[in-house]
N, C-alpha and C positions, 0 to 999 in steps of 0.2 A: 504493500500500500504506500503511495506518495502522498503526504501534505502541498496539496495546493496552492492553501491560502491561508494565512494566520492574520488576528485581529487582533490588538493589543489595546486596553482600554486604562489608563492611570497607573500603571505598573515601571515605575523608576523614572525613564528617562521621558518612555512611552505617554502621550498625553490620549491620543484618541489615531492611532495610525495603521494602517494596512501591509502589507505585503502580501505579495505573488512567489512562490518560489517554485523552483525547476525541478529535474528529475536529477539523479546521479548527487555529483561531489559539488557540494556549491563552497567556497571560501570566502569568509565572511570576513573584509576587512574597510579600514576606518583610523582616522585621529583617535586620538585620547580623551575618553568619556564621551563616545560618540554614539555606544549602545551597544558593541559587534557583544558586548557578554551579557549586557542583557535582554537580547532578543535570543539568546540561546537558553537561557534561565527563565526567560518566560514559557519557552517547551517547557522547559523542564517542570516548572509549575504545573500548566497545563499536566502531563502524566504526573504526575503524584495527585491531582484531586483526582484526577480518575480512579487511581489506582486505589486513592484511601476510598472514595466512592464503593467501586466493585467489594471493597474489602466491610465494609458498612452495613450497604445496603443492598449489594445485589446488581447484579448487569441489568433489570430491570430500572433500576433507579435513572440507569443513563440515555433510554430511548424517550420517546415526544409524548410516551401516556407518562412518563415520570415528570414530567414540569408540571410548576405546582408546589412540589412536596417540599417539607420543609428541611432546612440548612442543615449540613455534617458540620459538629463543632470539632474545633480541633486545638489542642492547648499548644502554645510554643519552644514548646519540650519535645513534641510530636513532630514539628515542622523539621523538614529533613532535606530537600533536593534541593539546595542553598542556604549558604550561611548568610545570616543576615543578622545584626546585634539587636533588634526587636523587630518584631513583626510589621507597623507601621512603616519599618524600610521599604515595605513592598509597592509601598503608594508613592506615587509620583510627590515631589515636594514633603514626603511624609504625611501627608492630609489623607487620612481615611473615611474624612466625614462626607453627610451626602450633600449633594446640592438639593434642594429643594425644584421641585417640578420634572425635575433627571434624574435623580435617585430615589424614588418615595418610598423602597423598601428596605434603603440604606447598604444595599450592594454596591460597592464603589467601583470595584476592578474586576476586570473582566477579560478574558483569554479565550478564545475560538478557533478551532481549524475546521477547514474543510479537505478534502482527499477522496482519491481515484480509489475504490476499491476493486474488486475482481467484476468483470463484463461492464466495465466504465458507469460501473453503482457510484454514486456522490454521496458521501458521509459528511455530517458536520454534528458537531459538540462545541459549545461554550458554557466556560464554565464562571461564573460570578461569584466575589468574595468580599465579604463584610468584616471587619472588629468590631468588636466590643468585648469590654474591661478585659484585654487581655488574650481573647478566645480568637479564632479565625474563626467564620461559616464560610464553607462551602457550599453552591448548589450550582444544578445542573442548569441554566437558565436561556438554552435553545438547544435543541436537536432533532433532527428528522432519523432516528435510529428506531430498526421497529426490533424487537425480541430475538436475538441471534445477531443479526450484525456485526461483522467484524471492525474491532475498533485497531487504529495502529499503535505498536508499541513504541516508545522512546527511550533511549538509552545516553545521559546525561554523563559527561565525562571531565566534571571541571581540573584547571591547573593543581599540581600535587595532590592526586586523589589519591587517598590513603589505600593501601594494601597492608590487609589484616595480616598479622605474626602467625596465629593458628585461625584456621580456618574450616569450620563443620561440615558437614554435606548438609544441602540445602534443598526442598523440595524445591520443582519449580514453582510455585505458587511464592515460595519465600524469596525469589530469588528474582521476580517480575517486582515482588515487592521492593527489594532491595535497591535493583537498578531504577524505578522508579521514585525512589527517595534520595536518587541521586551518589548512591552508595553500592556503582559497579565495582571501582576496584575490592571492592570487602567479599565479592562474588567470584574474583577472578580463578580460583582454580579450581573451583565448582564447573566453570567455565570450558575450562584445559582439560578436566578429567572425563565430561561430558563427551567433548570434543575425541579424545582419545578414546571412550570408550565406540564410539560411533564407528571410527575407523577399526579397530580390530574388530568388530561384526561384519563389517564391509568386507575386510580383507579374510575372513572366515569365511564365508558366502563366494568370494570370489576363486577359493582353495577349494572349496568343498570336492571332495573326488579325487583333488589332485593333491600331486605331493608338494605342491609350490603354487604362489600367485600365479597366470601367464605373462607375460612379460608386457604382451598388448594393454591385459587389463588392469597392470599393475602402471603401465604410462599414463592412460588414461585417469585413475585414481591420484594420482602424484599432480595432475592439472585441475581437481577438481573440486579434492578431499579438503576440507578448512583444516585439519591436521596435516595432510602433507603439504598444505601451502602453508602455513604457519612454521612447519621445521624446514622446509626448503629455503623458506627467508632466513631466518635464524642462522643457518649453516653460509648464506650468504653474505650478509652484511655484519653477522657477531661473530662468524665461526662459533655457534651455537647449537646446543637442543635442549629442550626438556624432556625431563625423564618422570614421569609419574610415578607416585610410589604406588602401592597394593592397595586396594583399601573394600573393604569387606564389613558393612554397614553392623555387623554382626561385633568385629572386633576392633574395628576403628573409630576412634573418635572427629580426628583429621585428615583434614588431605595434604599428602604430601607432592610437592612440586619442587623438582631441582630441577638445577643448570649444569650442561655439564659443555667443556670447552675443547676443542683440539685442532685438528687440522682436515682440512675438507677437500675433500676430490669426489667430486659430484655428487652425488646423494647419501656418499659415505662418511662419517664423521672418525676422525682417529683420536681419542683422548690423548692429552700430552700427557707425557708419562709421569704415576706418581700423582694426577688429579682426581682429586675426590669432589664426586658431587656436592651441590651447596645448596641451599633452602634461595630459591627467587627472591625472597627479600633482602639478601645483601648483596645484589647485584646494582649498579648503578640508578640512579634517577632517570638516566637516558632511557637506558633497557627495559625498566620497567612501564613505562611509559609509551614506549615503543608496542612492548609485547601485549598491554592493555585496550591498546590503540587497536592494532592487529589483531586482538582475541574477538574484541565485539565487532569488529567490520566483519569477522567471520560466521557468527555465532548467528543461528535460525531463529534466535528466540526473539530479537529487533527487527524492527522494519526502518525506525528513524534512529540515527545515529548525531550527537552534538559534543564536539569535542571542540574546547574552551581551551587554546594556545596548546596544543600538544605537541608542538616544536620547541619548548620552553626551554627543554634538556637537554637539546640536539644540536649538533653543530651541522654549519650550513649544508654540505653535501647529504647529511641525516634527512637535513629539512626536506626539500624538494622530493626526494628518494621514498618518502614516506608518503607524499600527495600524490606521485604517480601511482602507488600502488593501492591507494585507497582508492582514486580512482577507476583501478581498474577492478578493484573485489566490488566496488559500487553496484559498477557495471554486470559484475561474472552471478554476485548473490540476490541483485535486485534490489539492494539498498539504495537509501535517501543520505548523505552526509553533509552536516554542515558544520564547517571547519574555521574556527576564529583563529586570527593570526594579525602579528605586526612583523608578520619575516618577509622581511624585501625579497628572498630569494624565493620563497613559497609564490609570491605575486609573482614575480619577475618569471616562473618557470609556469606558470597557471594560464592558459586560454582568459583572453578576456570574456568570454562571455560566459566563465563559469566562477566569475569574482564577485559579487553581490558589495558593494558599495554599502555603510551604513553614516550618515551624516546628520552634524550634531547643526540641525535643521528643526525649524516651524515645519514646511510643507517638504514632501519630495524627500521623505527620509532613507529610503532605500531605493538602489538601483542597480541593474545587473549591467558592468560596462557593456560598451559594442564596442570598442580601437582600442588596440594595444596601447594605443599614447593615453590612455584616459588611467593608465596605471603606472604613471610617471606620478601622477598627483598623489595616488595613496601613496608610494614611496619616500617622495621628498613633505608627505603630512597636510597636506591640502583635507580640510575636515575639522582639523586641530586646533581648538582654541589656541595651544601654545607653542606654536609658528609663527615667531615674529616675521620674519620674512615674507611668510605667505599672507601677513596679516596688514604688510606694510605694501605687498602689490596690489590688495583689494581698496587700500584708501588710496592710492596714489594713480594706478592703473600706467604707471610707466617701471621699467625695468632696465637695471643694467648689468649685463652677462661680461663679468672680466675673470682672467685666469687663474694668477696667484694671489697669497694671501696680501704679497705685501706692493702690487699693483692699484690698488684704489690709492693704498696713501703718498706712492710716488703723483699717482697724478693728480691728486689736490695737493702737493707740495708742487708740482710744474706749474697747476693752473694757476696758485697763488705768486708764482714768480713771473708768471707772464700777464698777471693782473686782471684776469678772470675769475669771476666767482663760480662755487663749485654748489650748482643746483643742489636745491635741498628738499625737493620735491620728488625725486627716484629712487627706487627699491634696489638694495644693491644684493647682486647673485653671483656668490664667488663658486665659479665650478671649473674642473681642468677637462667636462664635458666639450666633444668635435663639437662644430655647429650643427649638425642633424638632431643631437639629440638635447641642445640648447634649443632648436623650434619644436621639438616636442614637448620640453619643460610648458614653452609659452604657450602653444598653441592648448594646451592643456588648461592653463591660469586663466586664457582669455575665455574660454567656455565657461569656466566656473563665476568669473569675476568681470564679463563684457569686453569693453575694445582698449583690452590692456595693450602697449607699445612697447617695444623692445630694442634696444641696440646691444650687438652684441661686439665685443673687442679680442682677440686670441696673437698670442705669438704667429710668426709665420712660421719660426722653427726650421728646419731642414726644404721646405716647400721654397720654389722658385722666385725668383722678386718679380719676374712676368707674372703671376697669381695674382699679384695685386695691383689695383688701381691707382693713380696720382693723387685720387678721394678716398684712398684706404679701403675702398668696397673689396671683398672678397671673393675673384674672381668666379671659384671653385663653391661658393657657397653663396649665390643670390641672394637678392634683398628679396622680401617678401612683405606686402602692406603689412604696415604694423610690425615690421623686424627688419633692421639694418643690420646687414653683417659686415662687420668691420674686419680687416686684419692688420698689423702694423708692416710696415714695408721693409723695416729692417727685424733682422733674425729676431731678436725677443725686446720688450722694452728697456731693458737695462745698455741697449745696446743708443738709446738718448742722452746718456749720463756721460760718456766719454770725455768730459770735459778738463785740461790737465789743472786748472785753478780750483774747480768744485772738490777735485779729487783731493790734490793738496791739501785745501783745508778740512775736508773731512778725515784726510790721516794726519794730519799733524806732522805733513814734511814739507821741502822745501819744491815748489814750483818745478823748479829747473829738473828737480832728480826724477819728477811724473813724469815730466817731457822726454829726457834720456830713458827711461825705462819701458816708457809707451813706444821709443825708435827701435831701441834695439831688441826688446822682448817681443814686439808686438808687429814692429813692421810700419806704423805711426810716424809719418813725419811731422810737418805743422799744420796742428787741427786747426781751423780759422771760420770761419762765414762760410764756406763749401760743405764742412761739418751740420752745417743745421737746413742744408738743402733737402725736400723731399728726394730730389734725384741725386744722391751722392755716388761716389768713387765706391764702385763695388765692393775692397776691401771693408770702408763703412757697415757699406749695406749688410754682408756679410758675417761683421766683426763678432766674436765669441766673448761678449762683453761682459760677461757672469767670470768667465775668466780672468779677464783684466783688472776687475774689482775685487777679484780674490786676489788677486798677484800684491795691490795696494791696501790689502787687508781692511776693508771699508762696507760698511753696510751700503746699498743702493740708496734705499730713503733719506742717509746723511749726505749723499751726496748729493741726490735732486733737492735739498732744501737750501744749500749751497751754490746752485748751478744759478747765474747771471740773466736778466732778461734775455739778452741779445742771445746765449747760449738756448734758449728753448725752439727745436726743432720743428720745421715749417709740418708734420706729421702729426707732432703734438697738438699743436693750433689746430688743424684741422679736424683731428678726434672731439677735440675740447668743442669747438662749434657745432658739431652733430651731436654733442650734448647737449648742450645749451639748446639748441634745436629741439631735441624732444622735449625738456622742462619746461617751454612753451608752450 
């Protein structure tokens, strides 16, 4: 079964909002406090009243002759599928009171899905929830569910979820309960042993008669079985397996689950020598997280899956590695996945249309991108209250794209020495991004924030001095309305500083010994008024000017506050005008 649609009514961030969602792996990402955890937490609510519901009252209680009836109390002791430090966290602003003529029976919050069941049946359940002194009510307060209907299950997997030390065997009735209270990992090798028992009936059935699996149907099994895809992984990416202990309801109290480690040649595991098994739980935070992740993408007993940062642990190659393959069990088991994340590499390696946008938004709170450039913005925080950058291109709606960190402050030290003021109206964006992906920053900002303006500035670097124009335009990278691209004519901007007085007094020697040292180290004869030409002497143009300021041990910046009117290059001026230009 797939959820649809979900309806969120006063619930944290949520004031009154909708969402549409897809089928498969959806990645749910966003700024900071933007909702991606709590529109996952609101499933999650959602299954627990159900679940305390069915547990109450009866699957009865949850079809369209049960509305009506009266509220499941529930004390805050009991509330389970999120921490929450009192119950009123649950309301938007904390207000759980009602409005008058909108709430008259003082149900404030409200959660609803709709969903595809089997022969394209439409199910919906919502579920309404009150305080008072202390208590939740729950009630069922719409649904078109008739007596039997299959309702879908959800499986809640927030950051550091705990993994119990010992651990019982668990009916499944306690263990639907469990994962709906938000308390999968306490289930997990209920989970594995399940899993594993599944597979040796499988592969008994598949022996029966013979003295061995066949090979065919033991291939086939290995591509299908949630236990051999679960040690297959393991053996891949941990050089891992677990080993299930014995367990015999009769003489066991718990279940046992080790790890065991060695060396892997296909589907063979070789122990390093002298390793002993170890209990799952002192295995890493990565591993465990991983394999928790991996247990319920596989596990028959979900339909909707919601895991809350589970890259948390993982290093970046982990990260991605783990969304391909969720998406593909998405696909192989028929699951629903939705994955909260702030991992630039989880976005970056994700189809944009399987990225659900969540924005810290009045109207148009969620959206599933369409262009890959629309995932430039969640990466550089477009969403995020606290982006000052991104905060300073939506009031200003101009931008200015330069390379290194300490390029902004030579050219407000140039502009003040050529008697130019230095606009104080543009967004400054320091990126060592080519221009392609400096027009996809903006082309990005202008969507979100209108007819933002952009000039972009970069080194020419190793690139030709034919690339560029007499106007600094960049051959190899067109202007485009609303984005200039600049490039400087000479090899990088330090290569404007060449000056032998600025230099002098920036190092604290004598004039004459720059001079001598810029001829014979450098190749320099006498720099003069040809020096600040756009069109100079190709050595100029050329010059390795980073070098030459390390030779006279001098910071750039002391030297361009140093450098003389007449010394500020005809390059410079013109950059500086096509600012001034856009601050107009």
């Amino acid at each position: 079964m797939k959820i649809t649609n979900v309806t969120i009514k006063r619930f944290k961030q949520f004031k009154d909002d909708e969402l549409e969602l897809r089928d498969g792996l959806t990645i749910v990402a966003g700024g900071n406090n933007a909702g991606k955890s709590s529109l996952l937490q609101a499933l999650a609510v959602w299954e627990f009243c159900k679940v305390a519901t069915l547990a109450e009252k009866g699957a009865v209680a949850l079809t369209a002759g049960g509305l009506g009836a009266q509220g499941l109390g529930i004390g805050d002791d009991e509330f389970s599928p999120i921490n929450v430090p009192t119950l009123n966290h649950l309301w938007t602003n904390l207000r759980s009171s009602k409005v008058p003529d909108i709430d008259p029976d003082g149900y404030t919050l409200s959660i609803g899905c709709r969903w595809e069941g089997e022969g394209d049946k439409e199910g919906h359940l919502q579920f309404s929830l009150s305080l008072a002194n202390d208590r939740l009510f729950v009630k069922v307060s719409d649904s078109n569910l008739a007596d039997g209907d299959p309702v879908p299950t959800i499986a809640y997997l927030p950051p550091f979820a705990g993994i119990s030390a010992r651990e019982e065997r668990a009916t499944g009735a306690m263990r639907r309960r469990r994962v709906g209270e938000g308390l999968a990992g306490a289930v997990l090798r209920n989970l594995l042993l399940d899993m594993r028992l599944a597979n040796t009936r499988k592969r008994d059935e598949l022996a029966k008669g013979k003295t061995r699996v066949p090979e065919k149907d033991l291939a086939d099994l290995r591509e299908s079985d949630p236990w051999e895809l679960l040690q297959s992984t393991l053996r891949e990416i941990f050089s891992a397996e677990i080993v299930m202990g014995e367990f015999n309801e009769e003489y066991h109290s718990y279940i046992q689950a080790n790890v065991v480690k060695g060396t892997v040649d296909g589907y063979k595991l070789t122990r390093h020598q002298g390793y002993k098994p170890r209990d799952l739980m002192v295995e890493g935070s990565g591993f465990l997280q991983w394999l928790s992740v991996y247990t319920l993408a596989t596990s028959p007993a979900t339909d909707v899956l919601l895991f809350d940062e589970p890259d948390a642990h993982l290093h970046a190659a982990l990260q991605a590695q783990m969304v391909e393959r969720l998406s593909q069990l998405a696909a192989q088991f028929g699951k629903q996945v939705l994955l909260a994340t702030h991992s630039t590499e989880i976005i970056r390696a994700t189809p944009a249309a399987e990225i659900l946008e969540v924005r810290n938004r009045s109207s148009n709170r969620f959206r599933y991108l369409g262009q890959d450039e629309q995932k430039v913005g969640l990466m550089v925080g477009i969403g995020s209250d606290y982006a000052p950058r991104i905060d300073r291109v939506r009031k200003t709606k101009r931008m200015l794209f330069y390379e290194g960190k300490s390029d902004k402050p030579i050219l407000v030290a140039l502009a003040k020495v050529a008697g130019i003021d230095w606009p104080q109206n543009i967004a400054d964006w320091q990126t060592s991004d080519h221009v392609k992906e400096r027009k996809i920053v903006w082309r990005n900002l202008r969507s979100e924030f209108g007819e933002v303006e952009a000039l972009s500035i970069r080194d020419r670097d190793d690139e030709t001095a034919g690339s560029v124009e007499s106007d600094l335009t960049d051959k190899n990278n067109g202007h485009e309305e609303g984005f200039i691209a600049l490039k400087w004519r000479r090899r990088y901007i330090e290569a404007y500083l060449i000056w032998p007085d600025a230099i002098a007094a920036a190092a604290k020697i004598d004039v004459d010994q720059v001079k001598a040292d810029l001829d014979k180290e450098f190749g320099f004869g006498t720099i003069g008024v040809a020096w600040t030409k756009s069109d100079a002497a190709d050595a100029f143009m050329d010059c390795r000017a980073k070098e030459v300021l390390a030779h006279f041990k001098v910071k750039p910046l002391d030297v361009a506050k140093r450098l003389p009117a007449e010394a500020v290059c005809e390059d410079i001026k013109t950059f500086l005008g096509a600012l001034t230009d856009l601050a107009s």
